[in-house]
N, C-alpha and C positions, 0 to 999 in steps of 0.2 A: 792359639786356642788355649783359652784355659784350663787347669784342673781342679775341678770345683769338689773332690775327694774328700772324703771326711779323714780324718787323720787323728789318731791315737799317740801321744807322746810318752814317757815313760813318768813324769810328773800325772798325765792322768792316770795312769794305773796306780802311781801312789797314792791322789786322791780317795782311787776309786776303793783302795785297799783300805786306807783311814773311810772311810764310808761304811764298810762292812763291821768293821771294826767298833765303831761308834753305836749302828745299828743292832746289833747285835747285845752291846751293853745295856741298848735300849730297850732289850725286850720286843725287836720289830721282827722276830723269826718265831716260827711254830716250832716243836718239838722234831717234827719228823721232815724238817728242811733242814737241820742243822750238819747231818753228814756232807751233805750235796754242797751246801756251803762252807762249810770248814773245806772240803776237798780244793773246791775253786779259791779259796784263801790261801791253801797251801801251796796252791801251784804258782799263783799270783806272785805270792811272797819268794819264792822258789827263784822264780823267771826275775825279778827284782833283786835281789840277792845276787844271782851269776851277771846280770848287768851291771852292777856296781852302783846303784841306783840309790840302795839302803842298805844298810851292814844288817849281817846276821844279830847282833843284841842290841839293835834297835828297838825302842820302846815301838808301840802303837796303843792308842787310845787312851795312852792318859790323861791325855788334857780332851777334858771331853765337852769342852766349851768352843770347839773349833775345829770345821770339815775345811781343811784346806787352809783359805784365807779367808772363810767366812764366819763373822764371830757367831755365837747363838747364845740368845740371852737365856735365864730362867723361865721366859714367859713361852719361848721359842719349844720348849722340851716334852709336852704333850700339844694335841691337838685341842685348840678352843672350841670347838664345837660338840664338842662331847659332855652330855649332862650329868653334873654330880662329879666330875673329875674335875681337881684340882691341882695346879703345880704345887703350892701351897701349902703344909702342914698346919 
């Protein structure tokens, strides 16, 4: 039989941590979501940290051209459907 389980590895929690991380720079949180999510950020990073997964003065979100192994271009960093916004200066 198999076990068709979805499965969590500690790589996806890094991702998922560079994700919030990124988001977050991005301006993709409301004002009054940010405790909620700083919280699950901390404990993320917490649980990451006593795994040995990522050191405590590890950077996050500096290279903000890349979730993971996925590059994102300039054109990638707002959404095109949106009127009157532009990536663009």
């Amino acid at each position: 039989m198999e076990n068709n389980q979805p499965t969590l590895d500690l790589n996806d929690l890094r991702i998922l941590r560079e994700i919030v991380s990124q988001c977050s720079q991005r301006g993709a949180f409301r004002a009054e979501e940010f405790t909620t999510i700083g919280n699950v950020y901390d404990k993320l990073t917490a649980f990451l940290e006593m795994s040995g997964s990522i050191k405590s003065d590890e950077p996050v979100g500096e290279d903000t051209t890349t979730i993971g192994q996925v590059p994102l271009t300039d054109d990638q960093d707002a959404p095109a459907n949106l009127e009157g916004v532009s990536n663009h200066d």
